[in-house]
PDB file as gemmi writes it, atoms N, CA and C in Angstrom:
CRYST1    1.000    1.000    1.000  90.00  90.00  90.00 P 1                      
ATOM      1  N   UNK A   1       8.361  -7.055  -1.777  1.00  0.00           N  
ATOM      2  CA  UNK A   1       7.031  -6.725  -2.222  1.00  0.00           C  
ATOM      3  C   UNK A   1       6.043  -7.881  -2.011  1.00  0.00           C  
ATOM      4  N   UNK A   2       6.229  -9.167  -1.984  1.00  0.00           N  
ATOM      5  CA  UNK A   2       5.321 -10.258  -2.093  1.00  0.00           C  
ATOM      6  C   UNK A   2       5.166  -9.919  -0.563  1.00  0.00           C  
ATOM      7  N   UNK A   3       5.587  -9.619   0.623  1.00  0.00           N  
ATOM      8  CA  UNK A   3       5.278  -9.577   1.811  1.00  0.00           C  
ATOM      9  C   UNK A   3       4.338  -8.945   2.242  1.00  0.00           C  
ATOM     10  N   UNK A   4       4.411  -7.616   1.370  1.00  0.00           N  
ATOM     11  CA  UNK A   4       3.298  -6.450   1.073  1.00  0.00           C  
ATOM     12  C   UNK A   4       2.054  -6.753   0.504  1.00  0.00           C  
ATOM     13  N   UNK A   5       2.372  -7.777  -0.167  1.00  0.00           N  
ATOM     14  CA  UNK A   5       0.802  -8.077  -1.098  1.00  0.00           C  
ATOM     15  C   UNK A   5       0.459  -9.116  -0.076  1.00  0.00           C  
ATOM     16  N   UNK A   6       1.192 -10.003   0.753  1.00  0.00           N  
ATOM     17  CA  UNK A   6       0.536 -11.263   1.575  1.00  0.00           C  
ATOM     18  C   UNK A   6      -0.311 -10.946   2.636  1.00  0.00           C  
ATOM     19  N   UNK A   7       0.231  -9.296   3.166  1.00  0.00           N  
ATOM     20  CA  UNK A   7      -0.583  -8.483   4.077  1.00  0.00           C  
ATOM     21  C   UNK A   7      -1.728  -8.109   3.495  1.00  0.00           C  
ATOM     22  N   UNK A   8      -2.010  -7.476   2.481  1.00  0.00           N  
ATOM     23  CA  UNK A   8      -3.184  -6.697   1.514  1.00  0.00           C  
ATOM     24  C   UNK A   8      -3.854  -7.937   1.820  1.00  0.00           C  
ATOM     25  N   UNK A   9      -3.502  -9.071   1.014  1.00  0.00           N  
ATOM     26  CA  UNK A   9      -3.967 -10.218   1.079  1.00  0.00           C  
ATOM     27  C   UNK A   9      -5.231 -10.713   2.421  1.00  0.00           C  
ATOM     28  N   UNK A  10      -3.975 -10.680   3.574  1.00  0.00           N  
ATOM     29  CA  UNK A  10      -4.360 -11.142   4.331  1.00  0.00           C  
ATOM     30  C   UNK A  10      -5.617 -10.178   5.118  1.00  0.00           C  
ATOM     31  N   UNK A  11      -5.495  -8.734   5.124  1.00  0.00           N  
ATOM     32  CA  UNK A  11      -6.642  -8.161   5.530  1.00  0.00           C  
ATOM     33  C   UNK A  11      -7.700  -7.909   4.538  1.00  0.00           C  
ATOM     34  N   UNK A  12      -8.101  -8.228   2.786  1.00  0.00           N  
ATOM     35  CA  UNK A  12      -8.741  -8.372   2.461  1.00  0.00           C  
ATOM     36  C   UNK A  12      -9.706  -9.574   2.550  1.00  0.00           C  
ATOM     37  N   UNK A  13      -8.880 -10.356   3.443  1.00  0.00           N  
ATOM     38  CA  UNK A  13      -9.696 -11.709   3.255  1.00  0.00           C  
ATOM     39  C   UNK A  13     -10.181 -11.962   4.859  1.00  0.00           C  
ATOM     40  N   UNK A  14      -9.721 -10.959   5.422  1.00  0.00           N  
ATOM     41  CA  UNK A  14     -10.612 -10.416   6.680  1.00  0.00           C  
ATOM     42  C   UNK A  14      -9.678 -11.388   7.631  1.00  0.00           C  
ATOM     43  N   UNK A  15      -8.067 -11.805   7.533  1.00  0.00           N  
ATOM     44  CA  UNK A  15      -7.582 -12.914   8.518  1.00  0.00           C  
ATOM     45  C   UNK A  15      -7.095 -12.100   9.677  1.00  0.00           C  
ATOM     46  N   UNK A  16      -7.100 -11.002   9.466  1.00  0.00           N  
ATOM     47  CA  UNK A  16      -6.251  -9.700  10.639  1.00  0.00           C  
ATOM     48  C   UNK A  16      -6.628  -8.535  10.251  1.00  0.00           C  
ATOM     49  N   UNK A  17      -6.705  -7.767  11.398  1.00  0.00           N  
ATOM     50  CA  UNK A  17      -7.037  -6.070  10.865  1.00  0.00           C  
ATOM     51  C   UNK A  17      -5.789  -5.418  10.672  1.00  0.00           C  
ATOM     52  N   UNK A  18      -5.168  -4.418  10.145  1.00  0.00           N  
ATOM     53  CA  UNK A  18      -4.398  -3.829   9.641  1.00  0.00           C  
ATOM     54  C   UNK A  18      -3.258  -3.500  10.627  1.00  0.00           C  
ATOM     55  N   UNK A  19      -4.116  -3.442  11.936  1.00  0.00           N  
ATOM     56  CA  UNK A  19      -2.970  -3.617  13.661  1.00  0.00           C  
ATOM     57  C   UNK A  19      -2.122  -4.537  13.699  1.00  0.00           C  
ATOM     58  N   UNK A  20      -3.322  -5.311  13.476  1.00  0.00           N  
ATOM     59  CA  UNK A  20      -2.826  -6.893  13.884  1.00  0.00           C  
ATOM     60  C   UNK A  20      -1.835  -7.732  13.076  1.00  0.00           C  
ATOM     61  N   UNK A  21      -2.077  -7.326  11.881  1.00  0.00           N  
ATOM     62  CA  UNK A  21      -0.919  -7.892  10.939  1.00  0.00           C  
ATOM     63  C   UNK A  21       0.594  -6.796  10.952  1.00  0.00           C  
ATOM     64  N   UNK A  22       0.303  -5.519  11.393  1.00  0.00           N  
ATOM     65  CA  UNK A  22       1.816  -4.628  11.626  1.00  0.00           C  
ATOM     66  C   UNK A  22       2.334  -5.234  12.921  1.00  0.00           C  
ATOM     67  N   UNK A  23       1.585  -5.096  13.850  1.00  0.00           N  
ATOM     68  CA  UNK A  23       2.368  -5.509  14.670  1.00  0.00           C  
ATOM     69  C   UNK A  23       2.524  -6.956  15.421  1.00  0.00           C  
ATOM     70  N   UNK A  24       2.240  -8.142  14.373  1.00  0.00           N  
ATOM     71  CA  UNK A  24       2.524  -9.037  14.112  1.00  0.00           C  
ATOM     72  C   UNK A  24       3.750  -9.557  13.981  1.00  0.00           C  
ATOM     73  N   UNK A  25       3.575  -8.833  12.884  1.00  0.00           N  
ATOM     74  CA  UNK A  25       5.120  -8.790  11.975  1.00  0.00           C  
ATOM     75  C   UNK A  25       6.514  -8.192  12.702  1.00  0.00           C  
ATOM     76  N   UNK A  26       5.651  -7.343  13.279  1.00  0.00           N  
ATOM     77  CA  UNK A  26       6.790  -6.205  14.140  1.00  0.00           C  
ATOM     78  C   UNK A  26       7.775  -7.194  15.115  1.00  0.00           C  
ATOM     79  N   UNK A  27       6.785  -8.160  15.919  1.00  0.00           N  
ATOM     80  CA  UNK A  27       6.973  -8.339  17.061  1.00  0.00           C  
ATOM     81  C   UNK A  27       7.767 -10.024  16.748  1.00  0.00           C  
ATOM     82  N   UNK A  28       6.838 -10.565  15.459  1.00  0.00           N  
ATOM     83  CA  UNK A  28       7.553 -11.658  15.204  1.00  0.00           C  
ATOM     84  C   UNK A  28       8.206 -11.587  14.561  1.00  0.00           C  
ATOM     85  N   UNK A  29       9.460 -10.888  13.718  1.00  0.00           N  
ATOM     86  CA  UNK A  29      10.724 -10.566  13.072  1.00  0.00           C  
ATOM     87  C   UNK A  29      11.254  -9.679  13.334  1.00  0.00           C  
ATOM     88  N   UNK A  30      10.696  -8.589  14.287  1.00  0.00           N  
ATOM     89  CA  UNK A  30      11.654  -7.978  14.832  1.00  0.00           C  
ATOM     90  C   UNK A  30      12.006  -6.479  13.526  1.00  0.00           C  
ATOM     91  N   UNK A  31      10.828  -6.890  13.125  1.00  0.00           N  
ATOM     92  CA  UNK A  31      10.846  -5.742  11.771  1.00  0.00           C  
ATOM     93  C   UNK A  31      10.513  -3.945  12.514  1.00  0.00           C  
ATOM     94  N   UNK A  32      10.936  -3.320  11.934  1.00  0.00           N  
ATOM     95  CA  UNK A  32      10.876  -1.589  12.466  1.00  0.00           C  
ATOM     96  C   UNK A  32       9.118  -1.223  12.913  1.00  0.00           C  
ATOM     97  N   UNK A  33       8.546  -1.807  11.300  1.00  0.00           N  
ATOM     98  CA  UNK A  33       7.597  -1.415  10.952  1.00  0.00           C  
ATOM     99  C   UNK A  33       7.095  -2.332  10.300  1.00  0.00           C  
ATOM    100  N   UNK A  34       5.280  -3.030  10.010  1.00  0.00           N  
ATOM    101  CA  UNK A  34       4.777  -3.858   9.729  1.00  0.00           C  
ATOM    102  C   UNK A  34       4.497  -3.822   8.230  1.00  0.00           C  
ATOM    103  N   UNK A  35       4.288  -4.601   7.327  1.00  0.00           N  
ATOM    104  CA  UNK A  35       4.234  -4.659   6.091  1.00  0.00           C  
ATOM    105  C   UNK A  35       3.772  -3.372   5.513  1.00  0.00           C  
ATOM    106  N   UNK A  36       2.304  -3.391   5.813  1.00  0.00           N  
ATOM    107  CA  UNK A  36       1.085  -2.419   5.605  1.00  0.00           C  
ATOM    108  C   UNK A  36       1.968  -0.861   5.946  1.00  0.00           C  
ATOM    109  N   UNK A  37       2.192  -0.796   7.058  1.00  0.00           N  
ATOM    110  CA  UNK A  37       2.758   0.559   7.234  1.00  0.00           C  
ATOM    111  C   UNK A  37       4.324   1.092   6.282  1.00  0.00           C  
ATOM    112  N   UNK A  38       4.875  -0.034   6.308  1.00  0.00           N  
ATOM    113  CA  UNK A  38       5.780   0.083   5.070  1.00  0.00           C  
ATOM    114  C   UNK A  38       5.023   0.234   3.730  1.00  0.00           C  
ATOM    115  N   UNK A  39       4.324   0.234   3.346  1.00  0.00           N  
ATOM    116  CA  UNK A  39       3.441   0.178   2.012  1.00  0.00           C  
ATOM    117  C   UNK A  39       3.094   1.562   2.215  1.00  0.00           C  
ATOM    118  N   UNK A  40       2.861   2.060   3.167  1.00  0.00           N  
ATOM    119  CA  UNK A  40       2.454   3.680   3.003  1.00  0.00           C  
ATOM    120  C   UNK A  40       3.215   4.409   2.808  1.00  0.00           C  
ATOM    121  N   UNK A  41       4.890   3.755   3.271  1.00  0.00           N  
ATOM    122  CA  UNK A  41       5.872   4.937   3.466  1.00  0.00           C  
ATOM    123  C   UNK A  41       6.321   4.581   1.757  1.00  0.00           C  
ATOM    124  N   UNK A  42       6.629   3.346   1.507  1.00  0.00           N  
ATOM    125  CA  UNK A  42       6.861   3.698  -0.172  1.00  0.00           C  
ATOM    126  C   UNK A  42       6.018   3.966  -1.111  1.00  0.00           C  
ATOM    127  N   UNK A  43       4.520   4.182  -0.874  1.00  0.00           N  
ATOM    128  CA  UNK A  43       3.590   4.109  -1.869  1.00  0.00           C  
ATOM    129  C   UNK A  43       2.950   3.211  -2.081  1.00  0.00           C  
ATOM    130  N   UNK A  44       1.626   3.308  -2.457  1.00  0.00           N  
ATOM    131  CA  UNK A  44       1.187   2.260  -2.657  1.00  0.00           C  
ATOM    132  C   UNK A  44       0.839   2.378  -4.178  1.00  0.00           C  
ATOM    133  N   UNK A  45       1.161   2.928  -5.067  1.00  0.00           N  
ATOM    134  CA  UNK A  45       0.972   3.150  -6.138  1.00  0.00           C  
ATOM    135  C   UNK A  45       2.224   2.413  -6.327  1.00  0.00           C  
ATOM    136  N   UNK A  46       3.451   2.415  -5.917  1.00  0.00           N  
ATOM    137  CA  UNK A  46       4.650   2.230  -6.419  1.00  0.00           C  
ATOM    138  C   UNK A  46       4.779   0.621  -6.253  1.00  0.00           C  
ATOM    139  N   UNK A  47       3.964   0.241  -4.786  1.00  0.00           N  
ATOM    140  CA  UNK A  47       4.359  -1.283  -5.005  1.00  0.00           C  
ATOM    141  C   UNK A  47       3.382  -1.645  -5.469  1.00  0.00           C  
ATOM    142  N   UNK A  48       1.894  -0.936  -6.192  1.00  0.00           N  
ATOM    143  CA  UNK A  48       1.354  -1.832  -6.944  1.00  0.00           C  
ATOM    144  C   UNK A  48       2.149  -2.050  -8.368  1.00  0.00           C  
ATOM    145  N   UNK A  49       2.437  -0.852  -8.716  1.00  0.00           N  
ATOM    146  CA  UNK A  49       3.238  -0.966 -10.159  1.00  0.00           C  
ATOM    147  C   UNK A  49       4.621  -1.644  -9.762  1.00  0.00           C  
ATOM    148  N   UNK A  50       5.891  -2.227  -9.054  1.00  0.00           N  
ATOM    149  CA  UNK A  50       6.291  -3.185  -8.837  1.00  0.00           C  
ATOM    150  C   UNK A  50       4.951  -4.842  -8.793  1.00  0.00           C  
ATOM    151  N   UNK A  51       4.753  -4.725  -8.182  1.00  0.00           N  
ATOM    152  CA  UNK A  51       3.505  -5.966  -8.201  1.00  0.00           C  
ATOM    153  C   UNK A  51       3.094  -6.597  -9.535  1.00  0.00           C  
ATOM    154  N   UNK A  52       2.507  -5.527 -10.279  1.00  0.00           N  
ATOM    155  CA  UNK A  52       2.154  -5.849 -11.545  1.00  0.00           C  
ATOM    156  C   UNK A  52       3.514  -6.494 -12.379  1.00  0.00           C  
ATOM    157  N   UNK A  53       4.357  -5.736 -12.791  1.00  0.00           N  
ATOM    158  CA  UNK A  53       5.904  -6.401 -13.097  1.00  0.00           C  
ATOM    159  C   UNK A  53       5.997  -7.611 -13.031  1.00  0.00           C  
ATOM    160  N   UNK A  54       5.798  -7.883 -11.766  1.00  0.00           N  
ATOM    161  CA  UNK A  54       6.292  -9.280 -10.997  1.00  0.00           C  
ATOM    162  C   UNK A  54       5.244 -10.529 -11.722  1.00  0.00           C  
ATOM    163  N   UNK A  55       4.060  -9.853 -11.470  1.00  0.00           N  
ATOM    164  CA  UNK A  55       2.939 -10.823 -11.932  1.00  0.00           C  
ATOM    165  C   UNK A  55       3.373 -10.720 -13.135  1.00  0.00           C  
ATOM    166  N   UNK A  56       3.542  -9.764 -14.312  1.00  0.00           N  
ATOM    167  CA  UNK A  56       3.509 -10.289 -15.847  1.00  0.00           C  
ATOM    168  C   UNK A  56       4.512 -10.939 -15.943  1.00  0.00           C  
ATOM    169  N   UNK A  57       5.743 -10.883 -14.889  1.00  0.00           N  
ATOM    170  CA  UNK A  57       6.889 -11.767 -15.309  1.00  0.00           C  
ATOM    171  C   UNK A  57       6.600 -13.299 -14.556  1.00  0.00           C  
ATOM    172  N   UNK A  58       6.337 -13.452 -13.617  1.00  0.00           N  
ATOM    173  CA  UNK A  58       6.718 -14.488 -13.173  1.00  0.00           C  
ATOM    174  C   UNK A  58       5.333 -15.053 -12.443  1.00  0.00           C  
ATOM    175  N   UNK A  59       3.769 -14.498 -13.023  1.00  0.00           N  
ATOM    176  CA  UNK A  59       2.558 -15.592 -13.002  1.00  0.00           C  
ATOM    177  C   UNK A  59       1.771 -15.030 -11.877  1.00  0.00           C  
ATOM    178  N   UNK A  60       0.625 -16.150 -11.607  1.00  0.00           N  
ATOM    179  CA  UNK A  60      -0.335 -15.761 -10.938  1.00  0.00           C  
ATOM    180  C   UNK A  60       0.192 -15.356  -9.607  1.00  0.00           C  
ATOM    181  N   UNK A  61       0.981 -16.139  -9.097  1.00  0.00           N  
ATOM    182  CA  UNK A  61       1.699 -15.832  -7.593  1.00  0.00           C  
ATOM    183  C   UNK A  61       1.867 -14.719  -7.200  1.00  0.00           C  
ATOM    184  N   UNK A  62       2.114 -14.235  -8.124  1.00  0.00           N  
ATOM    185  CA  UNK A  62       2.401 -12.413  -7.390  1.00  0.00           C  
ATOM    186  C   UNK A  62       1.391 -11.481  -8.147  1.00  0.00           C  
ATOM    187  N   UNK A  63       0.265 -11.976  -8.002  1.00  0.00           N  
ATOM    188  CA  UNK A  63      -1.330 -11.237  -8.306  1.00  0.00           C  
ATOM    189  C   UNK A  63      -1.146 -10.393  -7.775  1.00  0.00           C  
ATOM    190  N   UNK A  64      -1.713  -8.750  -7.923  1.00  0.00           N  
ATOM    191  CA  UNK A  64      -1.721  -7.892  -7.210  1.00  0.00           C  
ATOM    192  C   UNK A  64      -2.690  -8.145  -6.333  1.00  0.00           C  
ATOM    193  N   UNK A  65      -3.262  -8.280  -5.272  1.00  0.00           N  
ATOM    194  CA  UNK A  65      -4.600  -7.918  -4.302  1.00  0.00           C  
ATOM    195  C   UNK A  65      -5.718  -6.941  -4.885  1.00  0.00           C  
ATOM    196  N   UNK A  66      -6.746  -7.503  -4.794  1.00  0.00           N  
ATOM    197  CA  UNK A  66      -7.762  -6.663  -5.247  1.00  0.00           C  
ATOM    198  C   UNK A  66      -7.874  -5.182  -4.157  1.00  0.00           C  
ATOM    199  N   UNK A  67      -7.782  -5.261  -3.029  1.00  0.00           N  
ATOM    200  CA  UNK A  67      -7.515  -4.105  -1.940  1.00  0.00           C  
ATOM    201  C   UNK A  67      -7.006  -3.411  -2.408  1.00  0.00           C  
ATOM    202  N   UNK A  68      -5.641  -3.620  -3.009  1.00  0.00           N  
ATOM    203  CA  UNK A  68      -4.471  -2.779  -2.784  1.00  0.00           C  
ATOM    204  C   UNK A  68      -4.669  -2.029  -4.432  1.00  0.00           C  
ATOM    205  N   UNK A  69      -5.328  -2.340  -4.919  1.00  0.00           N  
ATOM    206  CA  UNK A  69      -5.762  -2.026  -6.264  1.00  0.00           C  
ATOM    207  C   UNK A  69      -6.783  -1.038  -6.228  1.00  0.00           C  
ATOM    208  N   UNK A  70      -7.649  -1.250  -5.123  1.00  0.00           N  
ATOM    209  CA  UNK A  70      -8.975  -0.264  -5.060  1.00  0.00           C  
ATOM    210  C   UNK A  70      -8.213   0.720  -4.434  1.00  0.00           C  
ATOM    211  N   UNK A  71      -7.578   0.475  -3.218  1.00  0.00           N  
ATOM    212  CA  UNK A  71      -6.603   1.479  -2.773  1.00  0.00           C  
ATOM    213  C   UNK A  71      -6.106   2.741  -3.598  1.00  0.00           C  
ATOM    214  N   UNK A  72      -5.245   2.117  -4.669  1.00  0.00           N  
ATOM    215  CA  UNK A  72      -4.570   3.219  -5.547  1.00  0.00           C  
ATOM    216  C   UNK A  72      -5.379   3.693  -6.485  1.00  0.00           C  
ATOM    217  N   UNK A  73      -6.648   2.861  -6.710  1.00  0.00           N  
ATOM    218  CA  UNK A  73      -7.822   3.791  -7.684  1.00  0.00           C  
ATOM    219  C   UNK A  73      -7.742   4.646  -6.997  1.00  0.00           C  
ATOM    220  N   UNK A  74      -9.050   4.429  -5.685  1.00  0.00           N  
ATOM    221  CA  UNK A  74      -8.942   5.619  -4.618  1.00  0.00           C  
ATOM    222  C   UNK A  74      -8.133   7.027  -4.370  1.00  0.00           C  
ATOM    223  N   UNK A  75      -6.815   6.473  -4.934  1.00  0.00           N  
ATOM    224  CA  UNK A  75      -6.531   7.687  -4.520  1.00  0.00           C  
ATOM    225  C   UNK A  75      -5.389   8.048  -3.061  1.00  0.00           C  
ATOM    226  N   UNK A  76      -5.479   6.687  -2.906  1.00  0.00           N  
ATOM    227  CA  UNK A  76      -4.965   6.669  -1.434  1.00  0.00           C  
ATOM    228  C   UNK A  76      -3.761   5.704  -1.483  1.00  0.00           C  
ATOM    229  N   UNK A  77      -2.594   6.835  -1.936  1.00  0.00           N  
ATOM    230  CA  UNK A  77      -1.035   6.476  -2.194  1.00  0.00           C  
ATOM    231  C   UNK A  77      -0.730   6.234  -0.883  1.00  0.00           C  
ATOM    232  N   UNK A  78      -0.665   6.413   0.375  1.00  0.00           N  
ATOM    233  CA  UNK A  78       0.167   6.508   1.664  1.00  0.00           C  
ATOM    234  C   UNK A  78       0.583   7.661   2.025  1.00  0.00           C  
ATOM    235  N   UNK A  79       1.548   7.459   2.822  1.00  0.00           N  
ATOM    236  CA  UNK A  79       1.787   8.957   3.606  1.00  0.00           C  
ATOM    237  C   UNK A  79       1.908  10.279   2.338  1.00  0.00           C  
ATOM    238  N   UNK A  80       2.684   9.480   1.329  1.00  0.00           N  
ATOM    239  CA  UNK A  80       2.884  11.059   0.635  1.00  0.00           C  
ATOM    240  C   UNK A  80       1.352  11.945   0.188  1.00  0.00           C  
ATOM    241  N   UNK A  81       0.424  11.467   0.463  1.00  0.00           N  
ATOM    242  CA  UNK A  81      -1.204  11.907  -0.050  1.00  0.00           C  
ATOM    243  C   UNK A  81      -1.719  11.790   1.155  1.00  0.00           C  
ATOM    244  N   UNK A  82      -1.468  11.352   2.323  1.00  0.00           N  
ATOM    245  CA  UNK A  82      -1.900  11.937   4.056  1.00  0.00           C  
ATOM    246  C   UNK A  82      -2.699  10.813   4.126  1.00  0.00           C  
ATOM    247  N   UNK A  83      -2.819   9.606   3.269  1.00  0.00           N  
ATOM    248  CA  UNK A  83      -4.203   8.642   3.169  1.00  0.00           C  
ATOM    249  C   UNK A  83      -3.555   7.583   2.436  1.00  0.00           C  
ATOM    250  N   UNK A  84      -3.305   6.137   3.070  1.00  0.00           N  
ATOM    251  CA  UNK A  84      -2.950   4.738   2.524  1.00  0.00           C  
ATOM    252  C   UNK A  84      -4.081   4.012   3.269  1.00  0.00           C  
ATOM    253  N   UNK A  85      -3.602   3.240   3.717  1.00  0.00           N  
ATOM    254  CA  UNK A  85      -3.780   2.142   4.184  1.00  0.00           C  
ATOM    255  C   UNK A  85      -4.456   2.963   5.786  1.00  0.00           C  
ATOM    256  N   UNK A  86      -3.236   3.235   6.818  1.00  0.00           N  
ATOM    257  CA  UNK A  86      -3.960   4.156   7.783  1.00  0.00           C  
ATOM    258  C   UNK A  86      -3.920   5.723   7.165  1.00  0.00           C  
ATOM    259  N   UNK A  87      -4.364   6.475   8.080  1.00  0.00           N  
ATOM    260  CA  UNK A  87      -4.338   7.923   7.820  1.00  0.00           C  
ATOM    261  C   UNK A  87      -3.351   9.250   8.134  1.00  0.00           C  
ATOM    262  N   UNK A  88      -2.896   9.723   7.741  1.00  0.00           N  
ATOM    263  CA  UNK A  88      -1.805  10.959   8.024  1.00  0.00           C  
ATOM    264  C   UNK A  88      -2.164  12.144   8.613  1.00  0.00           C  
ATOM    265  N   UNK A  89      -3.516  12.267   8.249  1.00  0.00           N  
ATOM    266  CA  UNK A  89      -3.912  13.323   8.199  1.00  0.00           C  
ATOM    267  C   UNK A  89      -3.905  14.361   7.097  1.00  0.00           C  
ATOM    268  N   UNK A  90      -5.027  15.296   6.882  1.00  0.00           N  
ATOM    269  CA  UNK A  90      -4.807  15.493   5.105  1.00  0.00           C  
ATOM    270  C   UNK A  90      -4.286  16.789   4.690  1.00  0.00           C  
ATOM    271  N   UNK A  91      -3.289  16.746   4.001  1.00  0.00           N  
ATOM    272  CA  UNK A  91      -3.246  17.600   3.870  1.00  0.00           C  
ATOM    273  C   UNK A  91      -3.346  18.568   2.187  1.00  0.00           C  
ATOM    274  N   UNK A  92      -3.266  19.792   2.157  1.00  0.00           N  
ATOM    275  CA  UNK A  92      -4.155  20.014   1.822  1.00  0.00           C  
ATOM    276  C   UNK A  92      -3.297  20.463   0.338  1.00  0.00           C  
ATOM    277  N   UNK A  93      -4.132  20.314  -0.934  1.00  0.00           N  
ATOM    278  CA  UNK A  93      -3.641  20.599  -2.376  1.00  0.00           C  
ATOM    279  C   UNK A  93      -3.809  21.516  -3.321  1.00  0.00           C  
ATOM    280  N   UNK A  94      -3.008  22.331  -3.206  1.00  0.00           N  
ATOM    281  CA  UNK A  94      -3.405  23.749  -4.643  1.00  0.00           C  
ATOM    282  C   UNK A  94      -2.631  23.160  -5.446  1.00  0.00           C  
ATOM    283  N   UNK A  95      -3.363  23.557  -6.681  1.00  0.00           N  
ATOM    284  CA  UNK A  95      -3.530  22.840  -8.132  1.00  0.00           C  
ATOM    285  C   UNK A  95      -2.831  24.595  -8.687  1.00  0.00           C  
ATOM    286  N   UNK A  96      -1.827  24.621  -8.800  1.00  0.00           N  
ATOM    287  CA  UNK A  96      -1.517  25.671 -10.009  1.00  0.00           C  
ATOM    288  C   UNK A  96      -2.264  26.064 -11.233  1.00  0.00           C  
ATOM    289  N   UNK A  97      -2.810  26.886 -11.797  1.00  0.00           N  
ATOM    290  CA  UNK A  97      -3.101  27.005 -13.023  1.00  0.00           C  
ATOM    291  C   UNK A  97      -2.072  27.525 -13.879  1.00  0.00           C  
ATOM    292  N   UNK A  98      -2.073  26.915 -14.975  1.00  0.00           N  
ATOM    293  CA  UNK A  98      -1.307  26.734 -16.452  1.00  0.00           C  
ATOM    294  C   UNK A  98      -1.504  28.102 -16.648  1.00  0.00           C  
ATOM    295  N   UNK A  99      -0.122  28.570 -16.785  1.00  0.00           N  
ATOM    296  CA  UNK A  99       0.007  30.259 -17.445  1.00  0.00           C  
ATOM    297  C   UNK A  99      -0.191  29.637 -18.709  1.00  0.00           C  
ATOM    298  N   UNK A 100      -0.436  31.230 -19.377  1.00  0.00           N  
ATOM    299  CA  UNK A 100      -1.348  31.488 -20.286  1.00  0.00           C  
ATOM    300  C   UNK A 100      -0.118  32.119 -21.490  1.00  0.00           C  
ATOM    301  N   UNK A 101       0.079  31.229 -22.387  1.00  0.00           N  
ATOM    302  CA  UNK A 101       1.392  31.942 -23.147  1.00  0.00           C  
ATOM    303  C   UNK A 101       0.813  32.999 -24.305  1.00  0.00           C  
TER     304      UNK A 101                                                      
END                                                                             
């Protein structure tokens, strides 16, 4: 997870665009998939709430990113919501209504 937030990190602070740091990573470790795009496939709700954890346990170091925070206000979990970080494409949500006992 700290790898995930060093990316957020790093494109909130404008050091790489969201390409550039996946396939960065890709190319210099030999990783599947780049931080950021891993963050979509587990959520980004999920590694902010890991994130937070980390920070109340063990300090400022593992701050969540302010990005990755507006992110999951937003609304924009990753692939499972068609919208993270990049885009899925959207798809689309019926809301059941509550039977009526």
């Amino acid at each position: 997870m700290p790898m995930i937030n060093e990316a957020f990190w790093a494109l909130y602070t404008g050091v790489a665009t969201k390409e550039d740091i996946d396939t960065g990573m890709k190319l210099g470790t030999n990783h599947p998939m780049g931080p950021l795009q891993l963050a979509d496939f587990i959520g980004l709700d999920v590694c902010l709430s890991v994130l937070r954890v980390l920070h109340n346990g063990l300090g400022d170091k593992y701050s969540p990113c302010p990005l990755l925070v507006q992110y999951v206000d937003a609304g924009r979990f990753g692939k499972k919501r068609g919208v993270g970080v990049y885009s899925y494409g959207q798809k689309s949500f019926s809301v059941k209504p509550k039977s009526s006992l």
